[in-house]
N, C-alpha and C positions, 0 to 999 in steps of 0.2 A: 341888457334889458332886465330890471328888477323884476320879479315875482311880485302876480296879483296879491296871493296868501296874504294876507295881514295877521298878524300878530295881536290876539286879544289884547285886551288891560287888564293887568294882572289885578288890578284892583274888582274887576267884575268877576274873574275868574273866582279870587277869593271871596265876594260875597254870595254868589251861587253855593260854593263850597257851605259856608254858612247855613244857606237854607236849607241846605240838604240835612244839617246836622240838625238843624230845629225841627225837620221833620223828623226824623228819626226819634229825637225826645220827644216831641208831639206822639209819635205811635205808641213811644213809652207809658204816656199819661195816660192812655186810653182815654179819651176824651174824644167826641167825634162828631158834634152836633153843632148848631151854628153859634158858630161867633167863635169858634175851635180855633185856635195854631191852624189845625189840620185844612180846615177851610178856608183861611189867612192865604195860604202856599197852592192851594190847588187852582191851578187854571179853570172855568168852567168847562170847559172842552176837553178835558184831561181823559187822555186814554192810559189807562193797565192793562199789561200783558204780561201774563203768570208766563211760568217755563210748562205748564199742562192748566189747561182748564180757558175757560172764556177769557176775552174779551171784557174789559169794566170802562162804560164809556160816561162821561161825566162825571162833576164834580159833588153832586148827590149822591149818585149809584157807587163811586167809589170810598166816600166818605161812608156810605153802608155798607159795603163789605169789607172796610177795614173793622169797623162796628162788629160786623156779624165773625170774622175770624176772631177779634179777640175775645167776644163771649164765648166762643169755643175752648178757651183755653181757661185755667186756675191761673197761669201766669205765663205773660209773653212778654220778654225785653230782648229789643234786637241792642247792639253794639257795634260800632265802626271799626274795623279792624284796619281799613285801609282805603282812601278816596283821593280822588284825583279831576279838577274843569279843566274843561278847556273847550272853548269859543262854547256855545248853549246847550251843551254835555258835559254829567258830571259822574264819574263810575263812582261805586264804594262796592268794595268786597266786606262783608259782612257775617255775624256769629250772632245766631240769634237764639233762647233757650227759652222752651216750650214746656207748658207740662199740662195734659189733660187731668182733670179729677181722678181719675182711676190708672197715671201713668206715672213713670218717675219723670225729671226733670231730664229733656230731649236738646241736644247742641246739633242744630242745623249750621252748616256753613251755604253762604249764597252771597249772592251776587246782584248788583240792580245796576239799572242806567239811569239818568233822569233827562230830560231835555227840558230847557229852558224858553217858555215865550214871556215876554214883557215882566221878569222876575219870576213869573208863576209858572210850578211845573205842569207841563202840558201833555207829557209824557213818562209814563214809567215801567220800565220792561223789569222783572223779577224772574230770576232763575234760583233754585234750589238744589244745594248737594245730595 
């Protein structure tokens, strides 16, 4: 008896992989208002889940607090260090470098999930080192 498991299409796998990477340069641009990259990629239903702190449920309120963390910063550019889809999940371990007004420049190493509904992500868990 073969296995229900299917085997995604690698061709999907890699364009999820894609999106994920255009978000990431989309957080780069700090740009976050409509008609955004940012808002392009977000599900409207889109949950965030930090590794501490709330819950960001929609595709407004999340689009705000990415807004509202990079105004917190002089300069925030995350990098891909390492990412990997498969079927409507896609990890990247990530290095991301921070620097407050009054700090020097800080290398966070972390970690995100994304899950995939109808192209747009719908979910995104963030963990921090």
């Amino acid at each position: 008896m073969e296995p229900i498991y299917e085997r995604p299409n690698g061709i999907i796998c890699l364009e999820r992989e894609l999106l994920v990477r255009d978000f990431v340069a989309a957080l780069n641009e700090r740009r976050f208002g409509r008609g955004s990259t940012i808002e392009m990629l977000l599900h409207e239903d889109i949950v965030y889940r930090p590794s501490v702190g709330r819950c960001v449920r929609g595709r407004e309120e999340v689009m705000r607090m990415c807004g509202d963390v990079n105004d917190a910063f002089e300069a925030f550019i995350m990098s891909v260090d390492w990412i990997i889809a498969e079927h409507e999940i896609v990890l990247v371990e990530h290095t991301t470098w921070a620097k407050l007004e009054t700090t020097q420049i800080q290398e966070i190493m972390g970690f995100s999930s994304f899950r995939f509904q109808n192209d747009l992500i719908v979910e995104w868990h963030q963990v921090h080192a």
